[in-house]
N, C-alpha and C positions, 0 to 999 in steps of 0.2 A: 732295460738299462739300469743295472747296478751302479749306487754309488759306493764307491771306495771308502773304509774305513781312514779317518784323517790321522791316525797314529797305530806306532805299533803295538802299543802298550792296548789301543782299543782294541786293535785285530787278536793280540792274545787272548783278550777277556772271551773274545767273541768265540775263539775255538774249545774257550774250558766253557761257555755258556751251552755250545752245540753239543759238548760232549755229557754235560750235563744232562741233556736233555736225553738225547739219545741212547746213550748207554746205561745212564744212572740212573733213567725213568724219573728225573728230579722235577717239578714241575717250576717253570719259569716264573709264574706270580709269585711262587713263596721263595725265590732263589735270594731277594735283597739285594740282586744283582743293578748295578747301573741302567735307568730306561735306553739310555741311547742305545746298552748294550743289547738288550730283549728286542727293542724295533730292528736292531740289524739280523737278530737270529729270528725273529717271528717273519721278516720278510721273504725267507728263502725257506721256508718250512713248504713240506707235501705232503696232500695225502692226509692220512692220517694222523700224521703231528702237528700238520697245521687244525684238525679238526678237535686234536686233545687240545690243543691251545686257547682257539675259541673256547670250548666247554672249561677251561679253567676260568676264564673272564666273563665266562655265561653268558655275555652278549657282547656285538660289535658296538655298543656305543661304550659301552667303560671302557672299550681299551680306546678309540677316539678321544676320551676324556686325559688318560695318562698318558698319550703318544705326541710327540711335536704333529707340526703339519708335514711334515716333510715325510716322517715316520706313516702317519696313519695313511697317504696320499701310497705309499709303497705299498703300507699291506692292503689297502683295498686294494691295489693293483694285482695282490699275490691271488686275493681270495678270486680274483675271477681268471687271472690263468688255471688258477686248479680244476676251476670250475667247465673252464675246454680239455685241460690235460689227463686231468682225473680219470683212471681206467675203471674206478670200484665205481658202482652205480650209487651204491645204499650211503659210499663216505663221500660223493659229489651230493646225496640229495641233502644230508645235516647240516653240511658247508650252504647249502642254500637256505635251508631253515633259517639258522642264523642270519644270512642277510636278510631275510624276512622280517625278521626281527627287528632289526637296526632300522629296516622301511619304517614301520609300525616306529618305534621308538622315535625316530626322528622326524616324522611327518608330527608326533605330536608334541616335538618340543620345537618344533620350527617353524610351524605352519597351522594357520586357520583353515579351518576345511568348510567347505558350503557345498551343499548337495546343487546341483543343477541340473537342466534338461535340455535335449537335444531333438534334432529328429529321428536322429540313430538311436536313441536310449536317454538313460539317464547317465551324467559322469559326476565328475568330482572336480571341485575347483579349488582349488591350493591358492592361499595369500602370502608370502613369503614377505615377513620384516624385513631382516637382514640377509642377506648374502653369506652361506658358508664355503669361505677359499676352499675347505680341501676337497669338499661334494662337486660343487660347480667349476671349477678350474680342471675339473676328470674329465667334465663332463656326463656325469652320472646323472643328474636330477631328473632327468627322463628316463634312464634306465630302472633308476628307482619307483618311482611313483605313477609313471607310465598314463599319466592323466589330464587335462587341462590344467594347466596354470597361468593365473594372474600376477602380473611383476611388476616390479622396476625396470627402467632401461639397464640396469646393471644384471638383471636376472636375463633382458632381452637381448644383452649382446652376449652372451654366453650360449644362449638357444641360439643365434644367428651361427657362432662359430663352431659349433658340433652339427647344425645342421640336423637340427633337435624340431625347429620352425621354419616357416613356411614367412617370412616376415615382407609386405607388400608397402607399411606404411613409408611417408614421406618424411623423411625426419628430415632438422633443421639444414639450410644451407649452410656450408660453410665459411666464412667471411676470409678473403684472401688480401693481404697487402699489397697495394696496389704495384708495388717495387716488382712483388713475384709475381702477376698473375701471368707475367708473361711464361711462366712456367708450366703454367694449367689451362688445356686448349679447352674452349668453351664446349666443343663438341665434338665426339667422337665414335667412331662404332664401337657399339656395344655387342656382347654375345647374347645379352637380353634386354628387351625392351624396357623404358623406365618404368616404375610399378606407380597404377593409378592411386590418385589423393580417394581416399577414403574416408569424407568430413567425420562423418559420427565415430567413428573411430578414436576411444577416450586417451588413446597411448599419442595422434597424434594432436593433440589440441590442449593437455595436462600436462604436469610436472617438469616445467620450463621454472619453476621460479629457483630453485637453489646454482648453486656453482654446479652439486654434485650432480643435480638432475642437467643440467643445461651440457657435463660433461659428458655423461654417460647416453645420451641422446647422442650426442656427434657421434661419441666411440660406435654407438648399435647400428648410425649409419654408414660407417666405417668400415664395417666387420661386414654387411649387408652389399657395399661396392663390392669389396672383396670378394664375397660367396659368390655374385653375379658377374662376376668376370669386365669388371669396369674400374681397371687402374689407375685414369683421371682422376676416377672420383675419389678413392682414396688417397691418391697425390694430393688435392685440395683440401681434402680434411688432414691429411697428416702437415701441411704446408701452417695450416691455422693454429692446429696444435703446438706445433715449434715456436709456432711465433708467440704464443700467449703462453704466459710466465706464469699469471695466478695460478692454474692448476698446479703447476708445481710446487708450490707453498703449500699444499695438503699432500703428506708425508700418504694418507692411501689413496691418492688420487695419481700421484705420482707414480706406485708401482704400478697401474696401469700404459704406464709409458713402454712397458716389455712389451705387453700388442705392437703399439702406433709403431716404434720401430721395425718390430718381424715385419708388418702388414705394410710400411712403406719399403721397405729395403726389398720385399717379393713385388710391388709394383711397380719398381725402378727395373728390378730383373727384367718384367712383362715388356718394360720399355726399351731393354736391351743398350742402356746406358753402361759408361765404363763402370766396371765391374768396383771399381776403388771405391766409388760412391754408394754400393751395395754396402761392401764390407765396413763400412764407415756409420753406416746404419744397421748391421750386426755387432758393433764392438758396443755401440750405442745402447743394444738389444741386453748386450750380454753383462751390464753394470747393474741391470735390474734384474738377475736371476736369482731367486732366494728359493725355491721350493721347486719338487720332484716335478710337479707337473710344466712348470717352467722347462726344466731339461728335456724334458716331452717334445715340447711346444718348439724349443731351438734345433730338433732333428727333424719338427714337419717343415721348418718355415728353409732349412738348409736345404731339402729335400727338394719343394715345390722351385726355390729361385734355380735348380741346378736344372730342371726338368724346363725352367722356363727360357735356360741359355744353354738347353739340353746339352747337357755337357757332362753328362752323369759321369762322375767316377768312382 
């Protein structure tokens, strides 16, 4: 899914930048060229010119550093198509180096690391601070690091929705105004049974005390109805979400409202409700689109409601 250059004046740059590159052997980091312009020609590079490009920025995290999000969320997108499409063996294995690279680099600017033990071996246990939108919203962090990790509920509703985990715990119920519950049946069949309370369990008995934490617990239960084929229940969490306002008052708590809308406007589909009230929670969806992987995300969630009123066209 290419985005469209928003001028033309940009799309010229971009064809003297490719040609630049290609003919002129001119190397992009020293061109002085505009970045929006470099992110749009580094994103469709192959092969070999995307492999001189890395080796001009010698690692994927400086160009991360200089790229928007929208930009860098593109070319890790490019670097792992090359990575299936690539015919040369020796210019797919460099192109992997480098992400190797960027593993290493970013695991140690983002993450405390603790040795741990299993009964299968030894792993590795990852404590993530913060949240990086362009890693986590790919869905990469697993692909990445490929190891145990320790989180926030914001790092757990991201594993719940790539389906990265395995997530059983009980998160909070969600509180329904008495006006609607008649909207949300208390009981219904599920495709899977509801997952057992697991007391010792420190994700489900901790980090209730802030806004952001009390949010991102609903959201991970949300995303968790969702994965488990139970439309209710995301009905009643997206039903609380609407109703309560605070969350919107925090400007990045709010773009999490692009989920609640996909994820309620696919379980209105499941419910086979008129279709107006779908799209009315897609228009909803589509005021909160800022980044590549969003665009992603509004072709699974179009995808899934058409498959749900099977109606593919």
């Amino acid at each position: 899914m290419d985005m469209e250059p928003s001028s033309l004046v940009l799309l010229a740059s971009i064809v003297v930048a490719a040609d630049m590159l290609v003919t002129k052997k001119m190397p992009l980091v020293s061109s002085q060229l505009p970045c929006e312009v470099i992110e749009q020609v580094a994103c469709k590079l192959r092969g070999i010119a995307l492999l001189n490009f890395l080796d001009e920025y010698k690692n994927v995290m400086n160009i991360k550093e200089k790229f928007s999000c929208t930009g860098f969320q593109r070319f890790l997108f490019n670097i792992y198509i090359n990575l299936e499409q690539c015919p040369v063996s020796d210019t797919k294995e460099r192109i992997r180096k480098h992400l190797e690279t960027f593993r290493i680099d970013y695991k140690t600017d983002k993450c405390i690391i603790q040795n741990g033990k299993s009964k299968e071996g030894n792993f590795f246990v990852l404590y993530f601070g913060t949240v990086d939108w362009d890693v986590a919203s790919l869905g990469l962090n697993w692909n990445l690091f490929k190891c145990k990790v320790d989180m926030l509920y914001e790092h757990v509703f991201f594993q719940i929705k790539f389906e990265e985990i395995m997530a059983f715990e009980k998160y909070p119920c969600p509180t329904i105004p008495s006006c609607l519950a008649h909207l949300v049946c208390a009981n219904a069949k599920c495709e899977f049974s509801l997952p057992p309370f697991v007391p010792h369990n420190a994700l489900q008995v901790a980090r209730h005390e802030s806004m952001a934490e009390n949010f991102f617990a609903r959201l991970a239960g949300m995303a968790q109805a969702d994965r488990f084929g139970r439309p209710h229940e995301v009905l009643a969490y997206g039903i609380e979400f609407l109703c309560e306002t605070k969350y919107l008052k925090s400007t990045y708590l709010a773009s999490y409202y692009f989920y609640i809308y996909g994820m309620l406007a696919l379980a209105l589909a499941q419910f086979h409700v008129d279709y107006a009230w779908v799209k009315a929670c897609l228009k909803k969806m589509d005021s909160f689109v800022r980044f590549y992987s969003h665009r992603l995300d509004v072709t699974l969630y179009i995808q899934q409601i058409a498959f749900a009123y099977q109606q593919y066209v």
